[in-house]
C-alpha positions in Angstrom: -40.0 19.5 -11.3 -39.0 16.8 -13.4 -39.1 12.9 -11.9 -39.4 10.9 -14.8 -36.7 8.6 -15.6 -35.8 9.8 -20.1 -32.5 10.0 -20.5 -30.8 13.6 -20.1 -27.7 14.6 -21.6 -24.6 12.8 -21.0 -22.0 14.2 -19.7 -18.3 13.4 -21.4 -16.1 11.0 -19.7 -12.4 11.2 -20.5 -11.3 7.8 -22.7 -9.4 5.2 -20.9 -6.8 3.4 -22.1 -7.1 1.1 -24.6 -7.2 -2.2 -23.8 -8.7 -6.3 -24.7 -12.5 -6.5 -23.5 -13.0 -8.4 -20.7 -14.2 -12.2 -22.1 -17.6 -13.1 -23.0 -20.1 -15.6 -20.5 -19.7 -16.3 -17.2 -16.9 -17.0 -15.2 -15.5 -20.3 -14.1 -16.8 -21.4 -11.1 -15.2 -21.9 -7.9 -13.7 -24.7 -6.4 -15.6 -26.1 -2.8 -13.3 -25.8 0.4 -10.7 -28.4 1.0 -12.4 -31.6 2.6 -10.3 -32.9 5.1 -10.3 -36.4 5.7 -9.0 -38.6 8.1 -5.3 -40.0 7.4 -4.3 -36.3 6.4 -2.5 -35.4 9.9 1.1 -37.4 9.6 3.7 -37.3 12.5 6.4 -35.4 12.1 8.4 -37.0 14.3 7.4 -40.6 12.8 8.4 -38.8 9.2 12.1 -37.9 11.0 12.6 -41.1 12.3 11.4 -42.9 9.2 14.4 -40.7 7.0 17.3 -41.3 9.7 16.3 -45.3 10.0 15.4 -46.4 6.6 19.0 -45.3 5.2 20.6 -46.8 8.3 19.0 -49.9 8.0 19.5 -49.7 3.7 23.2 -49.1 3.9 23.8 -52.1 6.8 23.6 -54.6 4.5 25.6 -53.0 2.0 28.1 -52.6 4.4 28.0 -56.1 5.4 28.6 -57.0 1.3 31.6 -54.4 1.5 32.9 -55.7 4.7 32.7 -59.3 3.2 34.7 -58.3 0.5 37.6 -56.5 2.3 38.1 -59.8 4.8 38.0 -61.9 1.6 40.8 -59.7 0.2 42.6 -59.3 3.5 42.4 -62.8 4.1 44.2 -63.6 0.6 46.8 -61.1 0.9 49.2 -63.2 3.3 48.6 -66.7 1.4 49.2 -65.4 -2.1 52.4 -63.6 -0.8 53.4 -67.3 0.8 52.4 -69.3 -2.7 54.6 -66.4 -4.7 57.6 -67.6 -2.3 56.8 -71.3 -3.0 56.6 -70.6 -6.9 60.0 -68.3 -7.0 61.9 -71.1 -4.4 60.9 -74.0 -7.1 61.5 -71.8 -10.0 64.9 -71.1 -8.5 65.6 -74.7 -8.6 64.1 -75.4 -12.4 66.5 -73.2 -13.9 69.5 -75.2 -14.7 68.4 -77.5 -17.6 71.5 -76.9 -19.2 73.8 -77.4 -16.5 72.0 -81.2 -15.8 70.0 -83.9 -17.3 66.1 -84.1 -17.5 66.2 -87.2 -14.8 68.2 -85.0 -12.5 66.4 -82.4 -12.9 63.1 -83.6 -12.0 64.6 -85.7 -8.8 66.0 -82.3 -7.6 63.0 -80.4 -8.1 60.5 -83.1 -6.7 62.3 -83.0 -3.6 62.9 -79.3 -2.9 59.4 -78.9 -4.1 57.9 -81.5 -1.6 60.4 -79.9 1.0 58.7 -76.6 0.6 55.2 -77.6 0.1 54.9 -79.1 3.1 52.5 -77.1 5.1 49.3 -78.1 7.2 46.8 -81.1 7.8 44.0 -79.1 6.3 46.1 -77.4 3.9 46.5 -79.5 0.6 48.7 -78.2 -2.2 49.8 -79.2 -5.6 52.7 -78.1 -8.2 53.5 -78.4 -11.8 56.8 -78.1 -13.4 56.7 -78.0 -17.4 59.9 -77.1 -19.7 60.3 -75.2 -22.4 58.9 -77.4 -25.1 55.5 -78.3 -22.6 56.7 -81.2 -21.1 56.1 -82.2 -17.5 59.4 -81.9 -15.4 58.2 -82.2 -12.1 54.7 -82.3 -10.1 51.4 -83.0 -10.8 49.5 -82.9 -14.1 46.1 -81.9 -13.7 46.5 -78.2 -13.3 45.6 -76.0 -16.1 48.1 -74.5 -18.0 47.6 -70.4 -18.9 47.9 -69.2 -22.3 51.6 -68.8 -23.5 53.3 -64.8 -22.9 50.7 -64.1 -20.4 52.3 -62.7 -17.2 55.5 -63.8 -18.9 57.4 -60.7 -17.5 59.0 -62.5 -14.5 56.1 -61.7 -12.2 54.0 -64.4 -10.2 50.3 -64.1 -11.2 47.2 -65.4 -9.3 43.9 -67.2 -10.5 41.4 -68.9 -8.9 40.8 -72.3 -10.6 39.5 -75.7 -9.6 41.4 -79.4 -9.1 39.8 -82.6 -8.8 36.3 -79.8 -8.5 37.9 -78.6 -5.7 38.6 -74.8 -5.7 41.8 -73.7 -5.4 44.2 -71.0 -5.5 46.6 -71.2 -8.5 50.5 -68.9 -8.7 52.2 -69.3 -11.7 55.2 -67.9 -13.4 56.9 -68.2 -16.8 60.7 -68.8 -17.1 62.3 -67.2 -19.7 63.9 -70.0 -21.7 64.8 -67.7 -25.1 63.6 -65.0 -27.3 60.4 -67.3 -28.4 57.8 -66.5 -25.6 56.5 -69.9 -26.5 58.8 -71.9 -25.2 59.3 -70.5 -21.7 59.1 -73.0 -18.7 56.3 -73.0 -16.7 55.8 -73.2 -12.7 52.7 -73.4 -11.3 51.8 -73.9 -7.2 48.3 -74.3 -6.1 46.4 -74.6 -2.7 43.3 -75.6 -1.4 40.8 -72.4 0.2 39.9 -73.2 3.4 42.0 -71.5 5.6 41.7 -68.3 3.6 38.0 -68.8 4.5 38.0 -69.5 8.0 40.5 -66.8 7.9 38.0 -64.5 6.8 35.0 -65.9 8.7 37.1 -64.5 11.5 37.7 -61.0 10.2 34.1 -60.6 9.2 33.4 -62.0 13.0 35.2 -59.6 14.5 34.1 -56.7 12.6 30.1 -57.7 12.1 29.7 -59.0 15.8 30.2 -55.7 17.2 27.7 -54.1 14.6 25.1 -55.9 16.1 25.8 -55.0 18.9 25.8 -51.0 18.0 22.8 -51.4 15.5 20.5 -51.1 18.2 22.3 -49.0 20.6 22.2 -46.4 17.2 18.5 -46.5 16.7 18.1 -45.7 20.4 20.1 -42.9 20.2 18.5 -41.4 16.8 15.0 -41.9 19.1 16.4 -40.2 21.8 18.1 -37.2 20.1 14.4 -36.6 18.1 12.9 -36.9 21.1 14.6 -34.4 22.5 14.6 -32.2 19.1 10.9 -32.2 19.1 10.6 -31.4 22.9 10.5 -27.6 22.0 7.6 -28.0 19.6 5.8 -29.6 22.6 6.2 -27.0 24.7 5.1 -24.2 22.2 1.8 -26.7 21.7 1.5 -26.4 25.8 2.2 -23.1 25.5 -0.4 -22.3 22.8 -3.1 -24.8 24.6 -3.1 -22.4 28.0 -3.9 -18.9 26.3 -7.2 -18.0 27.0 -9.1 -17.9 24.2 -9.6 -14.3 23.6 -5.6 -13.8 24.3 -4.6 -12.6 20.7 -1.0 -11.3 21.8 1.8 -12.8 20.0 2.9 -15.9 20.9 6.8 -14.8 22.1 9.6 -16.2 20.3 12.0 -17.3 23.6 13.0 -20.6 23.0 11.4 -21.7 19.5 13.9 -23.1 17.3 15.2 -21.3 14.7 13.2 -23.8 12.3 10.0 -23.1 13.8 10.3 -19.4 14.2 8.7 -18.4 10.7 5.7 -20.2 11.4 5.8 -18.5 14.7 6.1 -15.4 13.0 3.3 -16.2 10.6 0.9 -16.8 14.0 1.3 -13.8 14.8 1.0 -12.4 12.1 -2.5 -14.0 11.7 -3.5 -13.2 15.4 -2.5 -9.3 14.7 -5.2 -9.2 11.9 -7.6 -11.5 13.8 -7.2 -9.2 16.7 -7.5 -5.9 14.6 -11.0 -7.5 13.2 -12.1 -9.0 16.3 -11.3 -5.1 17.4 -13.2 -3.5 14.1 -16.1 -6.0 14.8 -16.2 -4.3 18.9 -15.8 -1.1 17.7 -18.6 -1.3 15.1 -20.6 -3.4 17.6 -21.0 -0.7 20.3 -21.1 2.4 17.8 -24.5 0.3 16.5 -25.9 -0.5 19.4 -25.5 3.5 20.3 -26.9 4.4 17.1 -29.7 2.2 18.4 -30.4 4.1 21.4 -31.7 7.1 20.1 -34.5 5.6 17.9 -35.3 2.9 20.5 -35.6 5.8 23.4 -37.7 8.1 21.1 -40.3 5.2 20.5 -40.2 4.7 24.3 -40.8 8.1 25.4 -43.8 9.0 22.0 -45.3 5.5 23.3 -45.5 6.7 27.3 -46.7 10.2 26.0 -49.6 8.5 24.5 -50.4 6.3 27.0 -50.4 8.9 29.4 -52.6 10.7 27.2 -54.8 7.7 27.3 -54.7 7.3 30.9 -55.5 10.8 31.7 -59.2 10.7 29.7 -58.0 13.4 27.9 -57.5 12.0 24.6 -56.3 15.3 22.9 -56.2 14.3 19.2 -53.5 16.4 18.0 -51.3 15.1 20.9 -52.4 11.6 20.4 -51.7 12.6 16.3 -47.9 14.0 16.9 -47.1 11.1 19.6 -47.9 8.5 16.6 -46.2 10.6 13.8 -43.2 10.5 16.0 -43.5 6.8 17.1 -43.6 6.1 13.1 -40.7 8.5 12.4 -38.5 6.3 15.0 -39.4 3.3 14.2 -38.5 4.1 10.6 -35.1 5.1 11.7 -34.7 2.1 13.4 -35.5 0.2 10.7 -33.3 2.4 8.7 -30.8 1.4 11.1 -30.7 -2.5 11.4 -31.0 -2.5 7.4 -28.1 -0.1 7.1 -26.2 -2.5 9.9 -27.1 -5.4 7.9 -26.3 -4.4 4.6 -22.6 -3.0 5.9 -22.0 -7.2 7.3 -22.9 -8.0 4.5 -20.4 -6.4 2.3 -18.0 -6.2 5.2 -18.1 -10.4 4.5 -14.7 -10.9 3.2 -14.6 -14.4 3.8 -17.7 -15.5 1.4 -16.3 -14.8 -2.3 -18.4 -12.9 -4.5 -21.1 -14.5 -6.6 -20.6 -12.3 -9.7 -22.7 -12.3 -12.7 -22.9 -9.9 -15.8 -25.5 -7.0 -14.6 -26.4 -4.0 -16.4 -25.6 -1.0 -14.1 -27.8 1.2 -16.3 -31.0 -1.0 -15.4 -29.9 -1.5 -11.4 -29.2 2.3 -11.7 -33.1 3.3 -13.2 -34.3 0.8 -10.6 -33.1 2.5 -7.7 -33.9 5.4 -9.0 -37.7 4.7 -9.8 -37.3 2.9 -6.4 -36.7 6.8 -4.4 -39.3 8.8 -6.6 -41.9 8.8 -4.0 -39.4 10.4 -1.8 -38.7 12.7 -4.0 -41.8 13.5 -5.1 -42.6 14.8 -1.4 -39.6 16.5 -1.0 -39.9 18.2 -4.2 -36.8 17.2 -5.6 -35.7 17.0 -9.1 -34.2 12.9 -9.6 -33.4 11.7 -12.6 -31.4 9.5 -14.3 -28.9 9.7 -17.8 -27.4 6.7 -19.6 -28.0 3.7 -21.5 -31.8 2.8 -21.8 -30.2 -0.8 -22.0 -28.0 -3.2 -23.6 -29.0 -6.4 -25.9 -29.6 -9.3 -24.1 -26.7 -11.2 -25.5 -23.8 -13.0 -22.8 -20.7 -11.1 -21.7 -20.6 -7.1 -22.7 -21.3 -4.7 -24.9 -18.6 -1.4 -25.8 -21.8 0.5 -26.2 -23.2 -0.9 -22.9 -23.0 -1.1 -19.2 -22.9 -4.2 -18.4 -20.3 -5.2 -15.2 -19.4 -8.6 -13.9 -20.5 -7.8 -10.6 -22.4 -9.4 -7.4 -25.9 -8.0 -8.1 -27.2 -7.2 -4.5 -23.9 -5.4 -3.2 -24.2 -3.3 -6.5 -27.5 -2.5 -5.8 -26.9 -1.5 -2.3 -23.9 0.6 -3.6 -26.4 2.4 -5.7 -29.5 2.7 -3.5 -27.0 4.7 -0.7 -25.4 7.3 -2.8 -29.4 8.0 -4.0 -30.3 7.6 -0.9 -27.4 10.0 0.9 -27.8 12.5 -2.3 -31.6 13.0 -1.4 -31.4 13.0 2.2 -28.8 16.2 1.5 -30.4 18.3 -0.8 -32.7 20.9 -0.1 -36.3 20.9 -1.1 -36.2 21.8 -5.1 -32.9 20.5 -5.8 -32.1 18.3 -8.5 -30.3 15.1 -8.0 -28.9 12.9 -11.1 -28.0 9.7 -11.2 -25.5 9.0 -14.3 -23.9 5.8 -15.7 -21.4 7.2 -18.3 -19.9 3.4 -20.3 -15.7 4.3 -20.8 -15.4 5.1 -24.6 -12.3 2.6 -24.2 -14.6 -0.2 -23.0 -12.4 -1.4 -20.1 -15.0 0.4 -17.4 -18.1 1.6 -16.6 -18.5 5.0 -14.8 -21.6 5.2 -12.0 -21.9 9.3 -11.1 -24.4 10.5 -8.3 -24.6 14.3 -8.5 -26.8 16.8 -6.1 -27.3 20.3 -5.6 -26.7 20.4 -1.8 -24.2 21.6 0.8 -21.5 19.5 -0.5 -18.7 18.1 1.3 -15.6 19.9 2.7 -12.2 18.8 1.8 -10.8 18.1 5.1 -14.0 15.7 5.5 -13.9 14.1 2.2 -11.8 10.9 3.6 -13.7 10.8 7.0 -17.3 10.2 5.3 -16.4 6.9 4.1 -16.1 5.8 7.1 -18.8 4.0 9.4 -20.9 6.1 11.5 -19.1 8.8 10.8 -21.1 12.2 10.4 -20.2 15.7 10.2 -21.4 18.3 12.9 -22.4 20.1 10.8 -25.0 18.0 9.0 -28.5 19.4 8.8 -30.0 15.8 8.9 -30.3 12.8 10.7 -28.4 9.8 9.1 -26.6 6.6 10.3 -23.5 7.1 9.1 -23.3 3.9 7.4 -24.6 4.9 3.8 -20.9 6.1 2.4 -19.0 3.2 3.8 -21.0 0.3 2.8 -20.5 2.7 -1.2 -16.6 2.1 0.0 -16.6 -1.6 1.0 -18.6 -2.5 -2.0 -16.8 -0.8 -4.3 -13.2 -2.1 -2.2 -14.7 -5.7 -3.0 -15.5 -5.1 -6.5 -12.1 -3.6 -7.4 -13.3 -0.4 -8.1 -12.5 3.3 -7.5 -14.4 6.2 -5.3 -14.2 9.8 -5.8 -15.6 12.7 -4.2 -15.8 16.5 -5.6 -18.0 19.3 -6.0 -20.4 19.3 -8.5 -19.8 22.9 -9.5 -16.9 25.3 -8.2 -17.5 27.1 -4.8 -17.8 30.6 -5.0 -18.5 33.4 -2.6 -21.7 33.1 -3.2 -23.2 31.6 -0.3 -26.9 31.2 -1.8 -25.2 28.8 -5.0 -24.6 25.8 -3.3 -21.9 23.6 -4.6 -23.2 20.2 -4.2 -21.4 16.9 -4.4 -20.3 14.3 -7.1 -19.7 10.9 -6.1 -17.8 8.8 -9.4 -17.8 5.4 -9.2 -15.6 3.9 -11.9 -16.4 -0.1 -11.9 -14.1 -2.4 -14.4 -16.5 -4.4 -16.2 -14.6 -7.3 -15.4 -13.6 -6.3 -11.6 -11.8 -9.2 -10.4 -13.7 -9.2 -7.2 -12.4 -11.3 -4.3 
């Protein structure tokens, strides 16, 4: 019987494919959780009603500006029309310097010009008559004259100018005197503003008065209709806040908006898996606490036989001897038990990332294995262990090595129950090895537990992974846990099981064919 721990031969593991070594030192470390603060929560409907007023009240004003600016030009409309009459009824009249003399001319024009200028009290108005060589025919002399050939097309133009520094409006036209553009005759007519002002003072009155008026009666509304548009998120919150609190049915979609109804969906979602682990976690529960039972009775009953021993003044040794043997036997299996139970949370703990760290498989792997030799030792069973004797201590991996990034204690566990589950099914003098084979490709490090026992059927080969399950057939006691916690630690590590038998059955029912569990574990797994 051989127990010591040299290395036997290694077994050849098919190459991987080639591929970059996974990157030297530790990896980065994690960020904490998200501190929330206070000031994070924001309104929703406060956000809505901030984007639906802050552009109302932004484009008020400019619709005031544009509103100013159509009465200005609606108010000017009817007054320049009436000073292009005034200019075309005086230029009518300047047109015959050939026909008259300058004197005549300019008493003719003064008074059809005064005729037609006359308008009303607040209204003042001047004209300007000069001929074709610049001289002043008729009117006054302090309006500006335009530059020569402009507007000299027969068409009255407009400008705003001033007179005495009082603005004015100014329509002027050129009379064509010749072929020389310069020496067209000019007639100018020009008004004071005021009544285009208070002309459109009233415009901008009757258009802005009734703004102010809708302003508010707007915002109201817009309050009102989100008001209403949020009501159905209330009632989902009302809806929400009387389930009970372990009512993990889907929250029904009758009356969400169609807005809403993806986060719905995504509630429910969530409550389906909460539910299905609240479910796993009542399942696993009460199989534990009848795995318990049997231990716990079995201490009970050894511990009334020996009192009743004790109580009856017999004190038969041998009795008293078994009663304690068995008393030991279930409290080991109890123990067994809750570490088993423990062990399985532990690596069932999605929620905790892994702390993972580069860890020699090879060394965990002799540990364990030095760890069971007692047991073996009395059960006359041949355990050993082939691989690596160990790796330099240098920081990330080695091609040659086993090293994994890995969390330490769920590796350990993985190894220490597929020992554990090997020994516990081999017959006395059986050999069971323990193998870490590194990948020639270095992408991977193969873990191998091989024993000579019953083996596994096919048909059973998925059911043993998981918890509590055990086959009827079994010839020993176990928890059923040992093969699952291999699974979930291996799930969380991003590694692979397998399951085979460690030589081909036959019809020879005395060979037994035994079992090979291969773990293959990247050396950088990724873990979650």
């Amino acid at each position: 019987m051989n127990l010591s721990l040299r290395p036997r031969r290694r077994a050849a593991v098919p190459a991987a494919a080639p591929g970059t070594e996974a990157a030297p030192g530790t990896p980065p470390g994690e960020t904490g959780p998200f501190v929330r603060v206070e000031g994070d929560t924001r309104s929703l409907f406060g956000e809505l009603l901030d984007w639906v007023l802050a552009p109302l009240l932004f484009l008020w004003p400019m619709s005031l500006a544009l509103t100013w600016g159509v009465a200005q030009g609606l108010a000017n409309r009817p007054y320049d029309a009436e000073l292009a009459r005034l200019v075309q009824a005086i230029a009518s009249n300047a047109t015959a310097p050939v026909r008259t003399s300058e004197a005549a001319l300019r008493l003719e024009i003064e008074r059809s010009a005064t005729a037609l200028l006359r308008g009303s009290e607040d209204t003042e108005r001047w004209f300007q008559v000069l001929g074709s060589r610049g001289q002043l025919l008729a009117g006054s002399g302090t309006l500006s004259v335009p530059e020569p050939g402009v507007g000299a097309d027969g068409t009255v133009r407009f400008r705003d100018d001033k007179v005495a520094e009082e603005a004015v409006r100014v329509a002027w036209l050129w009379l064509a005197a010749g072929d020389d553009p310069d020496n067209d005759a000019l007639v100018q007519v020009a008004e004071t503003l005021e009544p285009r002002q208070r002309l459109a003072t009233e415009i901008i009155k009757g258009v802005l008065l009734p703004q102010f008026a809708i302003l508010p009666l707007a915002v109201m509304l817009v309050w009102l209709a989100l008001t209403r548009g949020i009501r159905p998120l209330e009632e989902l919150q009302r809806r929400i806040r009387r389930r009970e609190s372990s009512d993990l049915s889907p929250i029904p979609e009758r009356g969400v908006p169609d807005e809403v109804a993806p986060l719905v969906r995504s509630i429910n979602d969530l409550l389906q898996r909460l539910d299905k682990s609240v479910a796993t976690q009542r399942h696993f529960l009460a199989d534990a606490a009848h795995q318990l039972k049997t231990p716990l009775a079995g201490l009970r009953t050894q511990a009334e036989l020996a009192a009743r021993e004790i109580d009856g003044g017999r004190g038969d040794p041998a009795a008293m001897k078994h009663s304690l043997r068995q008393i030991a036997l279930s409290s080991q299996r109890a123990a067994h038990m809750v570490n088993q139970l423990l062990a399985m949370a532990r690596a069932e703990d999605s929620g905790e990332r892994l702390r993972r760290q580069w860890v020699d498989l090879g060394a965990v792997t002799r540990a364990v294995v030095r760890d069971f030799v007692p047991r073996a030792i009395e059960r006359r069973i041949d355990l050993g262990y082939e691989g690596p004797e160990g790796v330099p201590a240098t920081t990330g991996t080695d091609p040659g090595g086993a090293r994994v990034l890995a969390e330490p204690v769920l590796l350990g566990e993985m190894v220490r129950n597929l020992v554990d589950n090997a020994l516990r099914y081999t017959p006395e003098g059986g050999v069971v090895t323990a193998r870490v084979l590194p990948e020639p490709g270095g992408q991977a490090v193969v873990l191998q537990v091989e024993d000579t026992g019953p083996g596994i059927p096919p048909a059973e080969r998925e059911l043993v992974f998981q918890p509590f399950y055990r086959s009827i057939e079994a010839p020993v006691d176990g928890s059923g846990l040992g093969l699952a916690i291999v699974m979930e630690v291996a799930q969380r590590h991003g590694a692979s099981v397998s399951l085979a038998d460690a030589r081909p059955r036959s019809g020879d029912t005395a060979r037994l064919p035994g079992a090979l569990f291969t773990v293959r574990l990247p050396r950088d797994s990724g873990a979650r």
